[in-house]
Structures are given as C-alpha cells and as structure tokens.
C-alpha positions in Angstrom: -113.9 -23.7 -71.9 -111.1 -21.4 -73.6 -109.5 -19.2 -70.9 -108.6 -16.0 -72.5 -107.1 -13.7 -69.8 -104.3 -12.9 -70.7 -100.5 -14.2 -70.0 -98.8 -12.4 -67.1 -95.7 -11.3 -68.0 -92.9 -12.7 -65.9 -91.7 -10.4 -63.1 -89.1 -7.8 -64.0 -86.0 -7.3 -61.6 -85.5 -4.2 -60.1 -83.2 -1.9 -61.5 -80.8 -0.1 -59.5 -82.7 3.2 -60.8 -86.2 3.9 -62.1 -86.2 4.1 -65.5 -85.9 7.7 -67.2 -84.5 9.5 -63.6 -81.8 11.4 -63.6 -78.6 10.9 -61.2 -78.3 14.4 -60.5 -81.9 16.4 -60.9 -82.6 18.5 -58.6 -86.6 17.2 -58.2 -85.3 13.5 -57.5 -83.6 14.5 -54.6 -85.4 14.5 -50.7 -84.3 17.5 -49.0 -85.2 16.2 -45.7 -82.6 13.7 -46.0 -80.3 16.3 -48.1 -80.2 18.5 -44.7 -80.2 15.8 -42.3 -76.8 14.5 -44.3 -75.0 17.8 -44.0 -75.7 18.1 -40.5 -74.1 14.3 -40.1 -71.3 15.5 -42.2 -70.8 18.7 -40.4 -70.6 17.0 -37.2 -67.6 14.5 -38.5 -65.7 17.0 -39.2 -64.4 17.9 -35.9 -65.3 17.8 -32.0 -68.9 18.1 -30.6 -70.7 21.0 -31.3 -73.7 22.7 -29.3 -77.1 22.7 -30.9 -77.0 26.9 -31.4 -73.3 26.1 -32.6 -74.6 23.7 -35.1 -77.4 25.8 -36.2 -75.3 29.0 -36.8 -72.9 26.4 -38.8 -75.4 24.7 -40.9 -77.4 27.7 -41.4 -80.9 25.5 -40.2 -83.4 26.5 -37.4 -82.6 25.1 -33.9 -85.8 23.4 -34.5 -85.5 21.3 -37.2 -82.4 20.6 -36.5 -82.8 19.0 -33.3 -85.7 17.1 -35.1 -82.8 15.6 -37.2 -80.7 15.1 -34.7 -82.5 13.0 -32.7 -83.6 10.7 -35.8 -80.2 10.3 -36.0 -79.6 9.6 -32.6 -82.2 7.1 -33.5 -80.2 5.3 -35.5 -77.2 5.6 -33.4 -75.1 8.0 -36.0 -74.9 10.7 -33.8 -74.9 10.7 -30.0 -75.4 13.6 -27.1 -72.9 14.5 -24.1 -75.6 15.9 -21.5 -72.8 17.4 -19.3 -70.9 19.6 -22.2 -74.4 19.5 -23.8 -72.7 18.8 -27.1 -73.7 16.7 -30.1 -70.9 14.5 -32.0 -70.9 11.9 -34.1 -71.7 8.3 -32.6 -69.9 4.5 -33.1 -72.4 3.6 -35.3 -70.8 5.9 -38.3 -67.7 4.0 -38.0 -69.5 0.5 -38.3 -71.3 2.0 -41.2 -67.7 3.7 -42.8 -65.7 0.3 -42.2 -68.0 -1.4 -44.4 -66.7 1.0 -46.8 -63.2 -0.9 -46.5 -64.8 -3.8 -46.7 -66.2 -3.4 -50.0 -63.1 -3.8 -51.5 -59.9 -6.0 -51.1 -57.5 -3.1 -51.3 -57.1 -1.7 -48.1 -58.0 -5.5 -46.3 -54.9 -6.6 -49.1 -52.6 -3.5 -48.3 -53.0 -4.2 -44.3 -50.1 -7.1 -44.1 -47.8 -5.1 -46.6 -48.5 -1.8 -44.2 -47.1 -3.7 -41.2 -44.3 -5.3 -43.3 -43.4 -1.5 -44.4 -43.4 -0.1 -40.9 -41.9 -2.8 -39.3 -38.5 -2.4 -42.2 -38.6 1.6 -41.8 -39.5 1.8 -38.4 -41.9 4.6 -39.7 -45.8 5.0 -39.6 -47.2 3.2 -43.0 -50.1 4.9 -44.3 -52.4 4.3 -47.3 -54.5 6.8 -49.0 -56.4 6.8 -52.4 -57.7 9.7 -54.5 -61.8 11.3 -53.2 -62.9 15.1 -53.3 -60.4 16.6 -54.5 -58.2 15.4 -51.7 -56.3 12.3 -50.2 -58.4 9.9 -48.4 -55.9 7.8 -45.9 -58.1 4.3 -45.8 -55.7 2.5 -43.6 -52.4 3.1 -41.4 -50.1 0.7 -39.2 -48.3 3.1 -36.3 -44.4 3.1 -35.6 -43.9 1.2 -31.9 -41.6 4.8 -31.6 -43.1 7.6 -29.0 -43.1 10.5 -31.8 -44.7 9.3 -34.8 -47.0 10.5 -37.4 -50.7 10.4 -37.5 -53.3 10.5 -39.7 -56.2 8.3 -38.7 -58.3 6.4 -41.6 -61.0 9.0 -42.6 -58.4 12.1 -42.8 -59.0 13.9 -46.0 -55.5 15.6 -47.0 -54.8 19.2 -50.0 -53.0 16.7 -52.6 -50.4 19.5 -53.3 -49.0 19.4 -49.7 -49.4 15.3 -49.4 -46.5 12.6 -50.1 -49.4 10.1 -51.3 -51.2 13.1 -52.9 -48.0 14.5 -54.8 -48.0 10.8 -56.0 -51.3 10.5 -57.7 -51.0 13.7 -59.1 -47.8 13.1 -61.1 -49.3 10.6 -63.4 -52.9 12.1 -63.2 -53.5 13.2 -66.5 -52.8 17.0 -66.9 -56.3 18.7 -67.8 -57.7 16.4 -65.0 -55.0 17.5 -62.8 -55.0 21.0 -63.7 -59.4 20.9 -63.3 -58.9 19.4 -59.7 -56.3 22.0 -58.6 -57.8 24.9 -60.1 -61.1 23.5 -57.8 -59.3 23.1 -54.3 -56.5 25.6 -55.1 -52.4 25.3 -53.4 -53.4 26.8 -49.9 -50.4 27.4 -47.9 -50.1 25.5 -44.5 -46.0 25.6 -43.8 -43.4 28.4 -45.2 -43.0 25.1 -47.2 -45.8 24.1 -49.2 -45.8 24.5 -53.0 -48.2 27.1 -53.4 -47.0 28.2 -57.1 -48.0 26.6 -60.0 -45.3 26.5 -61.8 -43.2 25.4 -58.9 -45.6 22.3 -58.3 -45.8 21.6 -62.2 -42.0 21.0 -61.5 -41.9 19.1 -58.4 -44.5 16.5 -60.0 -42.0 15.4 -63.1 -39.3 15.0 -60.6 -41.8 12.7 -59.1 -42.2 11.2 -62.4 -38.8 11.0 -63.1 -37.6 9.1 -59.6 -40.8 7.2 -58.8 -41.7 8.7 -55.5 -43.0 11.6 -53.9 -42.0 13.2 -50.8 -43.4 16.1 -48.3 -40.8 17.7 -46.9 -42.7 19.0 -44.4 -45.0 21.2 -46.5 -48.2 20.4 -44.2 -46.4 20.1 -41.3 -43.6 21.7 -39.8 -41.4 18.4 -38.4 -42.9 16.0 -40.3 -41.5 14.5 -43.5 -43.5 11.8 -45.9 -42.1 9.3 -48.7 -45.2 8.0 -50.7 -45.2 6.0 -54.1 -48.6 5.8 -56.5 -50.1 2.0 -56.7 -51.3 1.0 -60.0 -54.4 -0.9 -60.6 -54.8 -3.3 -63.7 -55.5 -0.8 -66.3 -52.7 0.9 -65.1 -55.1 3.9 -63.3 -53.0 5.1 -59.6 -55.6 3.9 -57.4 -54.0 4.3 -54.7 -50.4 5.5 -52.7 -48.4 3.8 -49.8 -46.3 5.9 -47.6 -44.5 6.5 -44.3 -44.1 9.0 -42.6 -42.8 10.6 -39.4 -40.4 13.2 -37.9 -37.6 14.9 -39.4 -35.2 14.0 -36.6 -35.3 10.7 -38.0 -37.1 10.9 -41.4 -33.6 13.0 -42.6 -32.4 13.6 -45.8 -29.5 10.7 -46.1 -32.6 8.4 -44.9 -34.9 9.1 -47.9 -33.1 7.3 -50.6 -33.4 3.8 -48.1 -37.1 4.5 -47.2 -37.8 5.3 -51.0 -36.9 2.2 -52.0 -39.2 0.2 -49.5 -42.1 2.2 -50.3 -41.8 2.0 -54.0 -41.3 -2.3 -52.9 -43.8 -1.9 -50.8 -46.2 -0.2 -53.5 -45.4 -2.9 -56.3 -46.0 -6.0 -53.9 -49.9 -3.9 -53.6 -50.7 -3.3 -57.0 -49.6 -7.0 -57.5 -51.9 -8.0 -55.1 -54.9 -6.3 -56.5 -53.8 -7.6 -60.2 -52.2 -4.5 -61.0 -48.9 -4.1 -62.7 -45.6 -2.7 -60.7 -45.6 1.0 -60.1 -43.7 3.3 -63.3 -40.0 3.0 -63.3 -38.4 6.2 -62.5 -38.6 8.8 -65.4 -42.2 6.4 -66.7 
C-alpha cells in the first residue's frame, strides 16, 4: 500500500525577524511596553521620583502608571522607598546593563590597560565609546587621590564639551559629524565650552594634527581631561581612553606627559581588540 501524504518539509529556523516586518513601523511596535520603557528610562536618569512627579514627567495617568510600575517592580527593574514614597530604579537594571559589557571584549580587554593608565598618571582612567549623539563612559579605574574625577559607567556626556568625545569627533567623517551636532547642538555648560562652530571646526584638526584631545574644563569648571580615539580593525574610532581630574594637578606643563600615556595607552587597546595603532599626529 502506496503512502501518498505528502513529505514534511524539514523545520525552518527561526529568524531573528518575521519575514516582510519592518524595523521601524509604527504598527509593529507594542505601546504598552513602548510606555512602560520610557518610564524605566525616565527613572535612570536621576534620583527617585514620586508617582505624581513621574506622572507630570512622563505625561501618563497616575493610574497606568503605577500599573507599570509595579510590573516592573515585578521584575525587580525598579524598586519603591515607602518612607520618601519615591520610585527609582532597582539592582536588577545594573545586572541586566552589565551584560551589556559583557557582550563584548572591549571594555573586559580595556579594564587591565585602565588600571595600568591610572596607576602611571595618577589620574582617574575612563573609557567611553560613541551612543545617542553623546559619549557613553563604559568603564573607569578611580585615582587612590581624595579629589578625583568621576563619571560612573552609564554617564552619557555633549561630545563637544568631552576629552573622549572631542576625540571621536575629529576623525568622524564631516557630514556625519556635522548631522550629529546639528541634532544635539554646542550647549554651553562652563564660560569654556566651544559653543561656536567655527571655533570647534578648529579645535577638532588640532586634534587631528597632535593625536589627542583635551577638555580644558569646558564641562566643568576645575576639571581637565586628556582623551585619545581607539581604532577598531577597519580603522572606525570605536572607542576613547582618557584621564581626567583636577586642574591643581591636571596643569598645563602636565599635559604633554599624560598625552603621551593615553595615546600608549589607546594603541595597546585597539591592539587588543585587533585594531591598528591610533593616527599619528597630523593623520
């Protein structure tokens, strides 16, 4: 007797997408999850906030936003202070944003060459990498001295008044560079930050032209920041070392010294990750 059902087909792996949807339409998104993510975003962005606080913020009904809030209580992303009655955001974010790190061997690569770089300066050694528009710092090793710089691994940084940022814009090519400021714009944060265009357009080719970037305490008033750009293998600046830390120590006779152990500091990376040494001054 001649079966004749037919063949099944062997089973076809899931794609990372359904077939035909669009990354960005509007109809594939959930907007449940679309509000519950600003709210979680809103919250990381500074201290606790009280549910009317949140609400006036977010622009979302006290209602269904303490519905979201406690689903993500749930999950342990955000957490509640009964005495302050406050909401802020809760450990498990952080377990959930280190894994972030982990996904790649740059920061886990850069951690040993951070310490190395702090421990020759004697200065906080910081590394950030380009996201939003801004400077994301990824990972830091502190000074040992009592006044130091800090900017904790999550701080988003305006590129135009960042050593690191300053860094990956020089050899950012210039309609992408001039796109991305145009978007964020030069807001001003000391008497010193490069707020002109044309003042900025020239800072950035004396970047180019020495191999490192410096804020000269353009974000803040007393601090001072030597960064260099680290090169991947197709020679994209994924990423910028720095240190930084006060002026009473980070002076100007010091910068030529602490220049030259970022910009080491910044090859011995990109070498790490299979990139190729950081441009030579004037590249």
């Amino acid at each position: 007797m001649t079966d004749n059902a037919p063949t099944p087909s062997p089973e076809r792996r899931p794609r990372g997408r359904p077939r035909g949807w669009g990354d960005s339409v509007a109809q594939n998104r959930i907007k449940s999850l679309d509000r519950a993510m600003a709210v979680f975003e809103t919250l990381s962005e500074g201290p606790g906030r009280s549910l009317g606080a949140l609400a006036a913020e977010t622009g979302q009904s006290p209602a269904t936003l303490y519905r979201i809030l406690l689903t993500l209580e749930g999950r342990g992303l955000v957490e509640f202070d009964p005495p302050g009655q406050l909401w802020q955001i809760g450990a498990r974010a952080f377990v959930i944003g280190s894994r972030f790190l982990r996904r790649t061997s740059l920061a886990e690569r850069a951690r040993p060459i951070l310490r190395a770089l702090m421990e020759e300066t004697g200065e906080t050694a910081n590394l950030g990498i380009a996201h939003e528009g801004g400077v994301l710092f990824i990972a830091q090793v502190e000074t040992h001295a009592s006044i130091r710089a800090f900017f904790p691994p999550g701080t988003l940084s305006p590129p135009h008044a960042s050593g690191i940022g300053k860094a990956l814009l020089a050899w950012m090519a210039p309609d992408r560079r001039q796109r991305l400021l145009s978007q964020m714009g030069l807001e001003r944060f000391t008497p010193r930050t490069l707020t002109d265009p044309a003042a900025l357009k020239a800072e950035l080719e004396l970047v180019r032209q020495r191999g490192y970037a410096v804020d000269d305490e353009e974000r803040n008033i007393g601090m001072r920041c030597i960064a260099a750009p680290v090169p991947d293998s197709q020679a994209e600046m994924v990423a910028g070392l720095s240190v930084s830390g006060p002026t009473s120590r980070v002076t100007p006779d010091q910068i030529d010294r602490l220049s030259r152990a970022v910009i080491a500091a910044a090859t011995e990376l990109s070498l790490a990750i299979g990139g190729e040494p950081p441009p030579a001054p004037g590249g």
